[in-house]
N, C-alpha and C positions, 0 to 999 in steps of 0.2 A: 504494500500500500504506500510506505513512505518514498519509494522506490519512484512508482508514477505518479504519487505529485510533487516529484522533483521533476520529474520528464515535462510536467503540465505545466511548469512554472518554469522551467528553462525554453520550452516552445515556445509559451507567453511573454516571456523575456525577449525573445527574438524576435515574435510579432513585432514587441514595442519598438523594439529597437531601428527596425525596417519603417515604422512609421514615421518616426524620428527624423532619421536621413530622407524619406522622400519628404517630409516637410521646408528640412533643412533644403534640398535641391532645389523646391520650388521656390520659395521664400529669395534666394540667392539669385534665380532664373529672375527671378520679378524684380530684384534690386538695384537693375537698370546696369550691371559690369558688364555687360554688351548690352546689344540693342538689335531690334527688328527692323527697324528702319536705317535708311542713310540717314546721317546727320548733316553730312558734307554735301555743299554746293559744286566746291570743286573740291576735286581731286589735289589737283598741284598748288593750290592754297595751304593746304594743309600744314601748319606749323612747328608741326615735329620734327627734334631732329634726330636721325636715326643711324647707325652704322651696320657697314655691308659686311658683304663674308668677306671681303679683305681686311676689313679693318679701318677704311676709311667712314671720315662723316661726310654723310650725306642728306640731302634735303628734296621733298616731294617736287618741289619747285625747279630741280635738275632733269626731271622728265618733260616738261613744258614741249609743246614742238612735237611729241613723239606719242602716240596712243599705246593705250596698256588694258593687260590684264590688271587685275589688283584682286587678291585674296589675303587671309591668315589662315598660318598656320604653324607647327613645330616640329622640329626635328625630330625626335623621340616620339611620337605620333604613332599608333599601329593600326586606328583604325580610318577617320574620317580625315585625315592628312593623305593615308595612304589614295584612297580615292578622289580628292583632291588633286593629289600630284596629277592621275592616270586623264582625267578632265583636264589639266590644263595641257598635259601632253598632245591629247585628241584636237584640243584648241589650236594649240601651235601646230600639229599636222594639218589643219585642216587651212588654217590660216596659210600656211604653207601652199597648200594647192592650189587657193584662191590669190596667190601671190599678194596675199598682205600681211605687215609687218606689223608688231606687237613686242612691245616691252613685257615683259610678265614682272612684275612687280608683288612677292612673298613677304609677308610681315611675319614676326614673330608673337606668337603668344604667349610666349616662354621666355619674357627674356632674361631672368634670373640662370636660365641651362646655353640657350639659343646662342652661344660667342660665332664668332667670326671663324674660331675653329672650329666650331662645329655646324656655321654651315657650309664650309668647305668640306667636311667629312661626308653631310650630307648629297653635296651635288655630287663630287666623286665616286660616293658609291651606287648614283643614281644615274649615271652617264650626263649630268644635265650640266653640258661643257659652253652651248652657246652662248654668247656673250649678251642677246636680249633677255635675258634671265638672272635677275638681282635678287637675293635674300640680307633682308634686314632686320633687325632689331631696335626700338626706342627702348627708353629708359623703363624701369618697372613701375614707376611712379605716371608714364604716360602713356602706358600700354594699353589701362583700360579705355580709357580717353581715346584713342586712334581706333580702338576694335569699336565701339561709341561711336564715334564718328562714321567708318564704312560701314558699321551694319551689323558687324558682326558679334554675335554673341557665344559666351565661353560663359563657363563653370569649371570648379576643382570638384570631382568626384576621389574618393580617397586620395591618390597618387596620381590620380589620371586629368590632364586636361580634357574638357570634353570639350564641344564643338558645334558648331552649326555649320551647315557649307553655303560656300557663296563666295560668287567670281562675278568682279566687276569688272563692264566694259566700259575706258573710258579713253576717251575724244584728245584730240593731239592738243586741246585747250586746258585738259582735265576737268570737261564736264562727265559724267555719270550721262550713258547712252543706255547700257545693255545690264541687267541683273540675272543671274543663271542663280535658282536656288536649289533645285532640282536634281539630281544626278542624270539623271534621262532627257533633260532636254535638249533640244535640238541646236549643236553645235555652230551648224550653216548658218541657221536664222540667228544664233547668239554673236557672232563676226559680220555679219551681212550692215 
């Protein structure tokens, strides 16, 4: 007897527990550290300053001129980075065939892991060698702010970043043309 209502109360205990963290998710989802909407008018407005996988600083404002992808995401990523990456690949294939050119433009979400070394580890071990393809990182203090601003919304599940996906297309001005939220949507009409 003492036996199963230690089982009953260790179940119950779990129940609570589970309810706890999805409160804890939602509550966090809804406290505006990403967002659903863009916040940004433009793109190369944007006043963040950020550093690339060399090592240099760089500013939104250095794309002017040149139309982009624009996503987050982070290096250590296994799930929704990973199909991330595979989308903007198809993107820049496709862009490719339609002979137009695109900056991809990668933020981090991570930037307390996300260095300069590691997204050089990242692109090397990803073949992702061409030179219209930038990974950066801002400060951690302005990270929520910039994932705010494009759109995009993050949470810390234990260890894990979580993620929303979402690839911006944006105008050689840096206005916001195209939003892909979708996995499945159609790549043509998202470059077109």
């Amino acid at each position: 007897m003492g036996r199963l209502s230690f089982r009953r109360i260790l179940g119950d205990t779990f129940k609570m527990l589970l309810g706890i963290r999805l409160a804890v998710l939602i509550a966090v989802a809804a406290s505006g550290l990403g967002a659903t909407s863009v916040d940004a008018a433009n793109v190369y407005e944007i006043g963040f300053s950020l550093t690339d996988d060399a090592g240099q600083r760089v500013r939104l404002s250095d794309w002017k001129g040149r139309p982009s992808i624009v996503t987050m995401e982070y290096a250590n990523c296994r799930f929704i980075c990973s199909i991330t990456l595979q989308r903007l690949l198809d993107v820049q294939n496709a862009a490719d065939r339609q002979k137009k050119s695109f900056q991809f433009l990668i933020f981090s979400i991570d930037p307390k892991n996300d260095t300069p070394a590691e997204w050089t580890l990242y692109r090397k071990m990803r073949g992702l060698d061409r030179g219209n393809w930038h990974f950066m990182t801002a400060s951690v203090a302005e990270t929520p702010g910039l994932a705010r601003t494009l759109g995009v919304h993050y949470w810390l599940y234990d260890e894990h970043i979580m993620h929303d996906f979402r690839l911006l297309r944006v105008d050689s001005n840096g206005n916001i043309v195209k939003v892909m939220e979708a996995f499945d949507a159609n790549i043509d009409e998202f470059i077109r």
